[in-house]
N, C-alpha and C positions, 0 to 999 in steps of 0.2 A: 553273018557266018562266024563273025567272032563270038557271038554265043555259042555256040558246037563245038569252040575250042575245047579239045581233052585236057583237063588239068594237069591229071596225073601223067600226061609225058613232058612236062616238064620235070615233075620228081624222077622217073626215070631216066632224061638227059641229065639231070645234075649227077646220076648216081652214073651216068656212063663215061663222062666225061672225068669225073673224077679217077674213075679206074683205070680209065686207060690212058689217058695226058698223064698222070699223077702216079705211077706204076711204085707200088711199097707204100703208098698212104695209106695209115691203118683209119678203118671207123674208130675205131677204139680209144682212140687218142683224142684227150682232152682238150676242147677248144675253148670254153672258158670253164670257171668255177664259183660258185659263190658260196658266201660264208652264211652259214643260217642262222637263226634265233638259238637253237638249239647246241650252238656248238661245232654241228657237223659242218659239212665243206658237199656240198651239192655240187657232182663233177658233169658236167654237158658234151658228152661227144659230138661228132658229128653225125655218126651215125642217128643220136638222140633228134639233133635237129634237123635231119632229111625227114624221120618218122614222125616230127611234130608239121615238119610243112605238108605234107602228106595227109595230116590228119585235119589240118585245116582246109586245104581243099577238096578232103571229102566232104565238109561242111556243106561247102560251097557247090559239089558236084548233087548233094542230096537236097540245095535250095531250090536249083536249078531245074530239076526232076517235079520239083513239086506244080511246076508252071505249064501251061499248057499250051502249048508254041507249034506251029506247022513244023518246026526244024529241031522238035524235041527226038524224034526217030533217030534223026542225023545224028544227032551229040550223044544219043543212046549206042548208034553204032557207033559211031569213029568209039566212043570209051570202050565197048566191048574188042575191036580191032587193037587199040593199045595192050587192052589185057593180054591175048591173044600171043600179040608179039613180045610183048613180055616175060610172057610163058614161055613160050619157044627161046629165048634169052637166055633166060633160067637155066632151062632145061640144054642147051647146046654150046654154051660159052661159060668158059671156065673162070673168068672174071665175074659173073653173076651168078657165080653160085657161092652168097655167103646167107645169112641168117639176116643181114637188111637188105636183101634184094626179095627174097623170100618174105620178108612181113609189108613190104611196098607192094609187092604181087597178092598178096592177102587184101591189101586195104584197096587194090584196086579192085579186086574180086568184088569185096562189097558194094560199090562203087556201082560194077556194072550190074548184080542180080538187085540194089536196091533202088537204082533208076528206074531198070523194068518193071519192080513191084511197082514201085510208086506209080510212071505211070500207067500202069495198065490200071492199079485201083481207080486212080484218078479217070482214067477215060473210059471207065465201066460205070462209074458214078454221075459221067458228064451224058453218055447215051442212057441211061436208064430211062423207059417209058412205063410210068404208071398205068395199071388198069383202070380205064374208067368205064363206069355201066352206059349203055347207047338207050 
């Protein structure tokens, strides 16, 4: 069952957690910086790094997808049920309405229509029955 784990509620607990234990912590604010080849100063927020872990386990949610598991429905629903609640987050709570709650809610989007693509391809591909002549 811990394969069916939703990723992406944990990016959505970190982003919840931070907004409301943490009330006036800007995303915006820089958590490190590095200094580049070029001179410039590459600034990292936090908001930067929610939307990078986010984007790593969409990796992870679209490897996942690719496998063909009795409990891939499951891990299809429960991530479609995150979205979901997500939305409604979004949409009814005044703490998740910023512009990275909004691009988590995107990447979860993908997330859930690119499971289902995947596998419904994958499981149209695995029942395909060839014609053969009798």
């Amino acid at each position: 069952m811990l394969f069916s784990f939703p990723l992406f509620l944990i990016t959505f607990a970190i982003y919840n957690m931070i907004a409301f234990l943490t009330p006036g912590v800007s995303w915006t604010g820089v958590v490190f910086s590095v200094s580049m080849q070029s001179g410039a100063v590459w600034e990292i927020t936090a908001a930067d790094c929610l939307i990078a872990l986010a984007l790593v386990f969409l990796l992870a949610e679209v490897l996942k997808a690719t496998r063909s598991y009795s409990r891939t429905i499951v891990d299809h629903l429960l991530s479609t049920l995150v979205f979901i609640g997500a939305l409604v987050e979004f949409l009814l709570v005044r703490q998740a309405a910023t512009s990275v709650f909004a691009t988590l809610l995107l990447i979860s989007l993908v997330d859930v229509i690119g499971g289902w693509v995947v596998s419904m391809s994958s499981a149209r591909r695995d029942i395909q029955v060839d014609n053969l002549p009798q």
